[in-house]
Structures are given as C-alpha cells and as structure tokens.
N, C-alpha and C positions, 0 to 999 in steps of 0.2 A: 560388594561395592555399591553397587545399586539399593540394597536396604538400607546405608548408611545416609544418601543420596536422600532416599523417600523421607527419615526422621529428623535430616536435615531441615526438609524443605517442610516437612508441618509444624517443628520446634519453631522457626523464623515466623510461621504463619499463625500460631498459637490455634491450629484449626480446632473445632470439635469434630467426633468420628462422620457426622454429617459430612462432610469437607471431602471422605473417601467416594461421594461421588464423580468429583472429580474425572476418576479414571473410569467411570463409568461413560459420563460425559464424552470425553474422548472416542471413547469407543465407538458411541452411538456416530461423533461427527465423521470418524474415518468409513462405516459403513455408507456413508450417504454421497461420499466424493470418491466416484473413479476415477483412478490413474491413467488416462490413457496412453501416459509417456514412462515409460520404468525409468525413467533421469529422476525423477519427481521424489525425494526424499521423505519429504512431507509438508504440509501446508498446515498454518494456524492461523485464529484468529481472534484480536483484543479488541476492547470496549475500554477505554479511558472515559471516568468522569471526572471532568477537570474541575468542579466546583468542590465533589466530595476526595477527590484524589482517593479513588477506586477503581480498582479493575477487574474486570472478566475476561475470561482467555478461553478460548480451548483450542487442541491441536490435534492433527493423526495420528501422531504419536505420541504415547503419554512419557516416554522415558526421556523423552528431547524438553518437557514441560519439566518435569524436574531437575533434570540438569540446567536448564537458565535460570530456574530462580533459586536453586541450591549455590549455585558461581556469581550471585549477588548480583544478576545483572540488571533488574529492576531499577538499581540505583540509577544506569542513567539513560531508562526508557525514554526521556527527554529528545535524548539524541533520535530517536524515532520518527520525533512526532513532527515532521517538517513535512507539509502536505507533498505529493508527489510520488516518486519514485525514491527508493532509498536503497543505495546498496550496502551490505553490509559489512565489506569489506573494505570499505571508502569508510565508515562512522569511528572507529578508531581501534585501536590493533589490538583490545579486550574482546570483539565483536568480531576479529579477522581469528582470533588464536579460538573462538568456543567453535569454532565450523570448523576448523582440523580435527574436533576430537567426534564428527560426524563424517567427517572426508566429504565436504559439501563442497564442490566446485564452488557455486554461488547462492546467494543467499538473498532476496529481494522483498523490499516493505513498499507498498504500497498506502501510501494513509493518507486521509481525508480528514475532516474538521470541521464541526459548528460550533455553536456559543457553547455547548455543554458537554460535546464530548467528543474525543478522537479514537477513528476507527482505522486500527491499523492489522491490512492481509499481508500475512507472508508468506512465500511459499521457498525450499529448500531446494538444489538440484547439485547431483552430482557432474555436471554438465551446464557450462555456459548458457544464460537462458538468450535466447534470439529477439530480436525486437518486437518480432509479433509475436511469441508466448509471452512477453510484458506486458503488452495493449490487451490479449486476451485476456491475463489474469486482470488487467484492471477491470474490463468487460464483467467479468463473473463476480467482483464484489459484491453489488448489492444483492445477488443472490446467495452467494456463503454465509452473509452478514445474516438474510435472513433465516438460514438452516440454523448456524449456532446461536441466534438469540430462540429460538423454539426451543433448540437443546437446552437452553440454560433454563429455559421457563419450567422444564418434566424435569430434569435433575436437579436444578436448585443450589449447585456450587456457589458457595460465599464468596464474596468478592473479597479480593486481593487488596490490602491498605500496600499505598505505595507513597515516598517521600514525595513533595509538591515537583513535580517536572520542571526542572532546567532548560527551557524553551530551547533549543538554539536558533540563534536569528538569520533570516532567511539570508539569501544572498545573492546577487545577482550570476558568480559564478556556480551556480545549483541549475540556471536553468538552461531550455534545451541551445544552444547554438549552431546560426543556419547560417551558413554565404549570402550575401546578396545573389550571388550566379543560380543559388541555387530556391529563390522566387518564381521562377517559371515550371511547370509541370506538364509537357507536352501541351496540348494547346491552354492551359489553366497560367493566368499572369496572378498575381496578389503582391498587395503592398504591404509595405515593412510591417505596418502597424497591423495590417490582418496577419500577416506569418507570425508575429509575436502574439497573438489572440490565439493562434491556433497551439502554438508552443504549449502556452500555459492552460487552455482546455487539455490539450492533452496530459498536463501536469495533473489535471483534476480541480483546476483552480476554480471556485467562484467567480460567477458574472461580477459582480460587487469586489472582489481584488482584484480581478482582470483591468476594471474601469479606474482603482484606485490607484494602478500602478503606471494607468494611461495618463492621469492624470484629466480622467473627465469624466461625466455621467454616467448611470446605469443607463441610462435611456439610448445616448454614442455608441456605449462598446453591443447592447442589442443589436443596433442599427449595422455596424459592422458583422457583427456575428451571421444576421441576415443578409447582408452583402454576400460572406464566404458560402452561406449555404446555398444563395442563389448563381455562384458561380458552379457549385456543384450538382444543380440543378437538383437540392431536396427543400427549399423554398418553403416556407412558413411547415418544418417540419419537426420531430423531437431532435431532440440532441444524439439518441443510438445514431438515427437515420444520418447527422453529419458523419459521426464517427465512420460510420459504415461507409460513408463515399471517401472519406480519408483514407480510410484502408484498400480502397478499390484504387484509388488513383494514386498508391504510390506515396502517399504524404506524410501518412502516417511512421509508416514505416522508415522511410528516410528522416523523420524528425527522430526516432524513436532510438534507429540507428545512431546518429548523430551524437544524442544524449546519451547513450551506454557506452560510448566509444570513447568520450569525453572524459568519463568516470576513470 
C-alpha cells in the first residue's frame, strides 16, 4: 500500500530521481526536533510562494508527506492559509476524515504571511493540544522555519507546483472572543480596543492589519501596542518580551483558551 502511495505521489509530481531527496530531507528535519511530549504525532513545515504558486514542505514523517499529497489535498491548501491559528478539523470534513486514517486527536496550522509568501507550522497530536502548547508552538516558528529552510538549502527537494490558492476570506467569526467582564486581569484593567490588539497579535497578525481593521494609523495602533506593554511593565521592549508577560499574567492563556474552545 505504501509503494503504491510513494508512485502515486511522484506520477502527480512528474518528479526526477533528484526529488527522492525528499525523504532524506525528512529525516534530517525529524532528527533535529525533539518530542518532549509522546502526544506529538509529528510536526511539518510549508513555504508557499504565492507569486510562483510553489511549495516547499518538509515533515517528521515522511509517510504522512505522502499520504496528503497522494489524497490530492494540495488542491485546497487555500483553506490553510488564513493567518492565525487553524484547526484542522474545523477547515472541512476532507481535512477531518485524513487524521482518522493517523488516529490524530488534533491537528493545528499555524500560518503567517507577507507580500510573497505563506508560512504554514503544523503540528499533529493524538491528544487535545492545550492553549499554552499552541502559544508555544507559535513561539518555536521562526525557529523551525529556520532548521527547514537550511534543510531544504543541503538537500535541494524541488518545489511542489501547486493550483493558484483559493484565499478563504477572513472573518470576523475566526477571531479570538473575549467578555467585556473579562478586560480586567487582577490588578491589569485594558480597553476594548487594546484586548482586541492583543487578540489579534496573538493571531500573529501584522501591526499594519491590526491598524487596518482599527481603522486607523500604524503610528495609533504602535501607540496602543505601547500602552499594553507599558501596563505590563516591558515598555519600549521587543514583542517575545510582551508575549512573555502575556503568558505570565494569565492573558494569554485565557485569550488562547477562549479561541480553542470557540472552534
């Protein structure tokens, strides 16, 4: 079944034997990312280029890498690419039926976006993932991103032609939802328009659609952004550093909660 599987997925790809680095690839990514939680099925990660409508991937397991692009799911990696959190038992019941045939409690994308290309982590668990192993796995992106773009530089797997992405368009029921009751955080008070700043950082969202959805300046939602850090008292600091008081004060966590619960 599995060879059938493998000539599948390089007949669709017209690869040449070059291409069998691939599994080499793999191999190298999964040595380099310990499990520390045996829930952890396996983790991958893609490189969409939206100009060339090209992809790069690699995974810890190569036999899960061929099983989604042999089940033609390529076709609606679209539905992926919605910056945030994505679960993938919520995107639709083709994406809920291929994790039964891994027994994958759940299944979580992670993707981000600029002008040229989307970057989407996901990782697999037989077990419910918690609000803070999401926050974390968001935490460890730019470091995975950078192991498998090295990988891909020493093994040199061809990139994946993939049909032009079916955007889906974002939505206001996507993002996180908070109470007003629940604005106060032991002694910490924030207004609507900073809990909604913080919502969508936590989404992973851009300063510049943060401001765009406030409907005002980059220059405002800064000023804001600086507001929340200086109630957290990390004040003209990087963005880990808010994160990290988010985490410490509860906020995070209860946003994160909130949106997985919602799903």
């Amino acid at each position: 079944m599995v060879s059938v599987k493998f000539f599948q997925f390089f007949r669709y790809l017209d690869m040449n034997v070059e291409e069998r680095n691939m599994e080499e690839a793999c191999k190298k990514f999964k040595s380099h990312l310990g499990f520390n939680n045996r829930n952890v099925i396996h983790v991958a990660f893609s490189r969409i280029d939206t100009v060339q409508n090209k992809l790069l991937t690699i995974c810890t397991d190569y036999s899960w890498h061929l099983e989604y692009w042999s089940e033609d799911m390529y076709k609606s990696v679209g539905k992926r690419c919605g910056e945030g959190v994505n679960v993938w038992d919520k995107i639709d019941e083709d994406h809920k039926q291929i994790l039964k045939k891994i027994h994958a409690e759940q299944k979580v994308d992670v993707t981000t976006k600029n002008e040229e290309y989307i970057d989407i982590l996901s990782l697999a668990s037989n077990q419910p993932l918690s609000a803070r192993s999401i926050l974390n796995l968001s935490s460890l992106k730019p470091k995975i991103g950078f192991l498998a773009q090295n990988i891909w530089h020493m093994e040199k797997p061809s990139c994946l032609n993939i049909p032009t992405p079916e955007l889906s368009p974002a939505s206001d029921e996507a993002l996180i939802n908070i109470d007003i009751s629940q604005y106060s955080f032991g002694g910490l008070t924030f207004s609507e328009k900073e809990m909604q700043t913080i919502q969508w950082l936590l989404q992973l969202k851009s300063i510049k659609e943060i401001a765009w959805t406030h409907r005002c300046s980059e220059t405002a939602e800064r000023k804001r952004i600086e507001s929340i850090k200086r109630k957290l008292n990390c004040s003209g600091k990087s963005s880990s550093y808010l994160f990290n008081a988010l985490k410490r004060s509860g906020i995070a966590q209860a946003c994160l909660s909130n949106y997985t619960m919602s799903q």
